[in-house]
C-alpha positions in Angstrom: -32.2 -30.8 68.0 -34.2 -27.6 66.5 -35.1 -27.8 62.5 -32.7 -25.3 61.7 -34.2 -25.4 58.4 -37.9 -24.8 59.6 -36.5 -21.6 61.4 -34.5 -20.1 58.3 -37.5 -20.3 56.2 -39.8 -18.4 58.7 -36.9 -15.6 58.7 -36.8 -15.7 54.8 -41.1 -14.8 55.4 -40.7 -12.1 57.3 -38.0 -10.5 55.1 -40.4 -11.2 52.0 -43.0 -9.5 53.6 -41.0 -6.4 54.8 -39.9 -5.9 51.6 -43.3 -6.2 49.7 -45.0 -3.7 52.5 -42.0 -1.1 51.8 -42.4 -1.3 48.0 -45.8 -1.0 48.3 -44.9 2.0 50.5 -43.1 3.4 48.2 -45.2 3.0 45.2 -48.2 4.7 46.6 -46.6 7.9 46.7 -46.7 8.0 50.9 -43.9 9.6 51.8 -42.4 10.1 55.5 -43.5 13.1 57.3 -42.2 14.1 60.1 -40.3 10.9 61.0 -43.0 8.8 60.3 -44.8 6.6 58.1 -48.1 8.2 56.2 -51.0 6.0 57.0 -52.4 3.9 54.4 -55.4 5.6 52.7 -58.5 2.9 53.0 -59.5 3.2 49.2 -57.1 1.7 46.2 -53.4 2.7 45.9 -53.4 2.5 42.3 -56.3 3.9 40.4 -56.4 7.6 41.3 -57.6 10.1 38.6 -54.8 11.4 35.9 -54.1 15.1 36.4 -51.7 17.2 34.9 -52.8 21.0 36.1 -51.5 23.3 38.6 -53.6 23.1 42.6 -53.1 25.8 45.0 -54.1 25.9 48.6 -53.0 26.9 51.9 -51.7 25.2 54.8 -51.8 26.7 58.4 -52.1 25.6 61.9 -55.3 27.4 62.7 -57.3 30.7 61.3 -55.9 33.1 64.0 -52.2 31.4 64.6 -51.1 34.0 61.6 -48.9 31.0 60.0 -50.7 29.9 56.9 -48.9 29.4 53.8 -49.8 29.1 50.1 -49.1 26.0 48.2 -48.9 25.1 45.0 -48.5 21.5 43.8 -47.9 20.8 39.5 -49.2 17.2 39.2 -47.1 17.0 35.5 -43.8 17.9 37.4 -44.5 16.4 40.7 -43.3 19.1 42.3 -44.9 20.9 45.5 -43.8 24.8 45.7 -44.4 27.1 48.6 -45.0 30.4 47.1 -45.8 32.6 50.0 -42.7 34.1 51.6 -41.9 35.9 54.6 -40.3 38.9 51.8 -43.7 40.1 51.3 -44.1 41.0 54.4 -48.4 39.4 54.8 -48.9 37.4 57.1 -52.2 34.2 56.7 -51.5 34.6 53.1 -54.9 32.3 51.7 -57.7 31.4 49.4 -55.7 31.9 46.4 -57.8 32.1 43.3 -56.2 31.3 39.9 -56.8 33.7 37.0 -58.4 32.1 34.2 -54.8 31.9 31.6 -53.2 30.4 35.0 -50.5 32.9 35.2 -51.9 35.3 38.3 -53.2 34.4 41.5 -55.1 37.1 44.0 -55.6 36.4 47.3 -56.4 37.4 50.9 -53.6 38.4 53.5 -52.8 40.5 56.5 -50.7 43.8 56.1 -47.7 45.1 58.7 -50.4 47.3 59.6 -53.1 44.3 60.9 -56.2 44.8 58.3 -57.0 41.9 55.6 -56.5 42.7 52.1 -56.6 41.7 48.8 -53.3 41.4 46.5 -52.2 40.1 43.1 -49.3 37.9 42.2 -47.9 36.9 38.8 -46.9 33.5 39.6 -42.8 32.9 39.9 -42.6 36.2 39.9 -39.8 38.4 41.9 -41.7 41.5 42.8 -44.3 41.7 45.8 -47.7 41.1 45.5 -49.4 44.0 44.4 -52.0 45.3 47.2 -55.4 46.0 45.6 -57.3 47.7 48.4 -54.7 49.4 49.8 -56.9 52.6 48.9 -59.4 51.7 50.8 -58.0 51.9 54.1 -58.7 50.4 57.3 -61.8 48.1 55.3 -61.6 44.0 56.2 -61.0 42.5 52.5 -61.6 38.7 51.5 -62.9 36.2 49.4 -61.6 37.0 46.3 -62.2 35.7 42.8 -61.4 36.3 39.1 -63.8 36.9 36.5 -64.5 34.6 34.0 -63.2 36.8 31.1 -59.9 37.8 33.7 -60.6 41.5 33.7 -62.3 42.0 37.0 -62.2 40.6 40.7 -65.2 40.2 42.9 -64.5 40.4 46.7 -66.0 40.9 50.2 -65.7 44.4 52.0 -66.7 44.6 55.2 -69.4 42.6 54.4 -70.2 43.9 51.4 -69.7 42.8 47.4 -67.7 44.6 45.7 -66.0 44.6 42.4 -62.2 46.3 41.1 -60.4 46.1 38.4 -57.4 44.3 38.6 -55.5 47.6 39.2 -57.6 47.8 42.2 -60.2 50.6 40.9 -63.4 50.4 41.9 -66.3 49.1 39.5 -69.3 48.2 41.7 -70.5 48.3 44.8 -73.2 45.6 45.0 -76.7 46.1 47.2 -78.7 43.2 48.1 -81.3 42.6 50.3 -78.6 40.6 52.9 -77.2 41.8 56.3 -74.3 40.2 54.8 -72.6 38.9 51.8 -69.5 36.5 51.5 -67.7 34.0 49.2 -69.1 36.1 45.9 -68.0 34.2 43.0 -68.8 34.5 39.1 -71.0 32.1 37.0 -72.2 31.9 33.6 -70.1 33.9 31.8 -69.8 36.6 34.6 -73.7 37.4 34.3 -74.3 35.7 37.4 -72.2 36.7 41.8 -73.1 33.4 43.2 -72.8 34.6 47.5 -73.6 33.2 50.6 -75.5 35.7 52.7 -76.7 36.4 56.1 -73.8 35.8 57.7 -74.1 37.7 61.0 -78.0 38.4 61.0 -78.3 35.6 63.8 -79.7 33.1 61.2 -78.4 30.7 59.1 -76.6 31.4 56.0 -77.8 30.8 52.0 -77.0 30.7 48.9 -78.2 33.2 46.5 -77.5 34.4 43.2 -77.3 37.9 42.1 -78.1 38.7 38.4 -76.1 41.1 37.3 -78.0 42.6 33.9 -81.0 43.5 35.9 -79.9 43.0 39.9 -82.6 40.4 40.7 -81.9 38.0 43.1 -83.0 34.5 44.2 -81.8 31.9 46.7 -80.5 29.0 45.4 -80.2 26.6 48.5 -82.2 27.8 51.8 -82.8 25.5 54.4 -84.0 26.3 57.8 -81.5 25.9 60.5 -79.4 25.2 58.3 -75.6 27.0 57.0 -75.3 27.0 53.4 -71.7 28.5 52.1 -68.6 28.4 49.7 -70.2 28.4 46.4 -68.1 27.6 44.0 -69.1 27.6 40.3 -68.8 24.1 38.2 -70.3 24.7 35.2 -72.8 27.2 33.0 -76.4 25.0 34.8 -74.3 24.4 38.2 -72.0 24.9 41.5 -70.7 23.2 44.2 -71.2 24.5 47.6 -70.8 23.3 51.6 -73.9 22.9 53.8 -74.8 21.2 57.3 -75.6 17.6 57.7 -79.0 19.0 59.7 -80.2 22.0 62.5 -78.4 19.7 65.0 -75.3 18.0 63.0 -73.2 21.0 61.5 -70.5 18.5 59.9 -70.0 20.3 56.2 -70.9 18.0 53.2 -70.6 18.7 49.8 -73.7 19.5 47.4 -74.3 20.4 43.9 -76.6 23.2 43.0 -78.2 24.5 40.3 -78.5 27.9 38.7 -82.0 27.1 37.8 -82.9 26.7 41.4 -83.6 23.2 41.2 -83.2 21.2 44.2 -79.3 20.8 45.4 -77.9 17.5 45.3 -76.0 15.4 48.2 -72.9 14.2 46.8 -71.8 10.7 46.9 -69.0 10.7 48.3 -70.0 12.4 51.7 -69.2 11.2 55.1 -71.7 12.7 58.1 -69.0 11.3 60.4 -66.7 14.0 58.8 -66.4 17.4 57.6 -66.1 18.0 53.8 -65.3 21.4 52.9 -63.8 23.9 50.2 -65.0 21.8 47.3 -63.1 22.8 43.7 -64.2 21.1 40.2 -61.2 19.1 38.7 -63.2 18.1 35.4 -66.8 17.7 35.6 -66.6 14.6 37.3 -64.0 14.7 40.1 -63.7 17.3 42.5 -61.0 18.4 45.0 -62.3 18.2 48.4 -60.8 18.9 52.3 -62.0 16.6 54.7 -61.7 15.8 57.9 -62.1 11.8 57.4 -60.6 9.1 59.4 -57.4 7.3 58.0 -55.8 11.5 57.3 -52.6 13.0 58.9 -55.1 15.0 61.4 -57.2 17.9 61.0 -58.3 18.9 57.4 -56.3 16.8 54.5 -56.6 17.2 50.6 -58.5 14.6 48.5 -60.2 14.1 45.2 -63.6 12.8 45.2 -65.5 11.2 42.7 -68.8 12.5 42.3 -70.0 9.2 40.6 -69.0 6.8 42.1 -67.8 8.3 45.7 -64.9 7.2 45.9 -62.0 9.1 47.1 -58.3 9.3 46.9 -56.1 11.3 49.4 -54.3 14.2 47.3 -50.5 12.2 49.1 -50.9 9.1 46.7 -49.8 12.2 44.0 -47.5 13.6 46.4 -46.3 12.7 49.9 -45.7 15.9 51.2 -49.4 17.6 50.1 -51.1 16.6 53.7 -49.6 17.5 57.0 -50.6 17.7 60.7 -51.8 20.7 59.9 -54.9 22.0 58.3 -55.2 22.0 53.9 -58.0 24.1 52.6 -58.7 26.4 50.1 -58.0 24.5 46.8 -58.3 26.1 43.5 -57.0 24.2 40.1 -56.0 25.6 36.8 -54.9 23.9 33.7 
């Protein structure tokens, strides 16, 4: 005769430990997708940094599939918007940058007519975007970014820096010895167009800074066989910015600069299994991050990296819904 009571104890195990796996579940913030369960991120489910500011970024399937989106996700509500629509009419609406109060965003997109531009949105807002280089013409617009003090935006023309308003009127055209210049972006208290340049010349790209008061410039990071791009300003001495593992191993990683042209710094929290790309300061220690790392939903997810200690936390433990199958880039983060 079985030991019925053996047997109803070994049932009452199993339901314990369904039930602790789904509360745990639950409590990490991993929610479904797509009729399944997110995967468990490797690193703890409970210690991720405190935020309480505003992230944008865009989602799409690939660069040339025409579907990407702009995100926005409020870690003190919890809530994740989608702020691009099909109403205003651009399609690959992406790399959103915040203005410095919070309450605009400018961004690249493709008109009804095919050619990239470069519009401005008050955020929540019911009107269209405002296309900025509309004037222009048939010019290939990108990378833009606010100025510091909000009054001007730097941007990429045909491979060229340039500088509007934000009415869209032009204020500078910028020459420098470069076949071309991308990713311009301000630093120390918009004195300073941070650029990666070279881009097409059949070399390698570096970083460089362009001083505005007297039009010097220097390069920052410039490493033979190597791509150096992105830079993204973290501070008044420093900046983020994406580079090559080697000549031979082009998986991003993440490195700090310096404006003084000190030697850049690998960051911690680097994989050279994986791509790390699109870096964005969140304070001075943590810093959003896309990666390609094992344990994400497939192609580039959202984390937050700590530039310390390395550690990173999949940007899902805030939100289920951040990370997809798809690919999230292009963060930018405002208070």
């Amino acid at each position: 005769m079985p030991d019925t009571k053996k047997y109803k104890v070994k049932t009452l195990s199993s339901f314990w430990i369904f039930l602790v796996v789904t509360v745990l579940l639950i409590t990490s913030g991993k929610c479904a997708k797509n009729g399944t369960t997110a995967p468990l991120n490797t690193d703890t489910l409970t210690d991720q940094p405190a935020l309480d500011g505003r992230l944008i970024f865009h989602s799409y399937s690939c660069y040339s599939c025409n579907d990407s989106r702009l995100l926005m996700y409020d870690f003190k509500k919890k809530s994740l918007t989608v702020l691009s629509s099909d109403a205003w009419g651009i399609k690959n609406p992406m790399n959103a940058h915040f203005s410095p109060d919070g309450s605009t965003i400018v961004f690249m997109g493709i008109t009804t007519a095919g050619g990239w531009d470069i519009f401005r949105w008050k955020i929540g807002s019911s009107d269209l975007p405002k296309n900025l280089t509309v004037s222009f013409g048939n010019t290939r617009d990108e990378d833009p970014k606010y100025s510091f003090d909000g009054s001007k935006i730097v941007f990429k023309q045909n491979g060229v820096m340039k500088m509007i308003d934000t009415r869209g009127n032009i204020l500078n055209t910028f020459v420098v010895p470069n076949s071309e210049t991308s990713m311009p972006y301000f630093a120390k208290g918009d004195s300073i167009l941070l650029y990666s340049g070279n881009e097409t010349s059949g070399s390698t790209t570096d970083i460089y800074k362009l001083s505005l008061n007297n039009s010097s410039v220097q390069v920052l990071s410039g490493n033979s066989g190597v791509s150096e791009y992105y830079p993204v300003t973290k501070n008044d001495s420093s900046f983020l910015f994406a580079r090559w593992v080697s000549s031979t191993d082009h998986h991003d990683q993440i490195y700090l600069g310096f404006l003084n042209g000190k030697t850049p710094q690998n960051l911690s929290f680097n994989e050279t299994t994986a791509d790390f790309s699109d870096p964005f300061p969140a304070t001075e220690r943590y810093i959003f991050v896309s990666s390609t790392k094992t344990g994400g939903y497939g192609g580039y997810d959202l984390y937050i990296a700590d530039a310390v200690t390395g550690k990173k936390w999949s940007l899902s433990l805030y939100y289920g819904y951040i990370n997809t199958s798809k690919e999230e880039l292009g963060a930018c983060y405002t208070q």
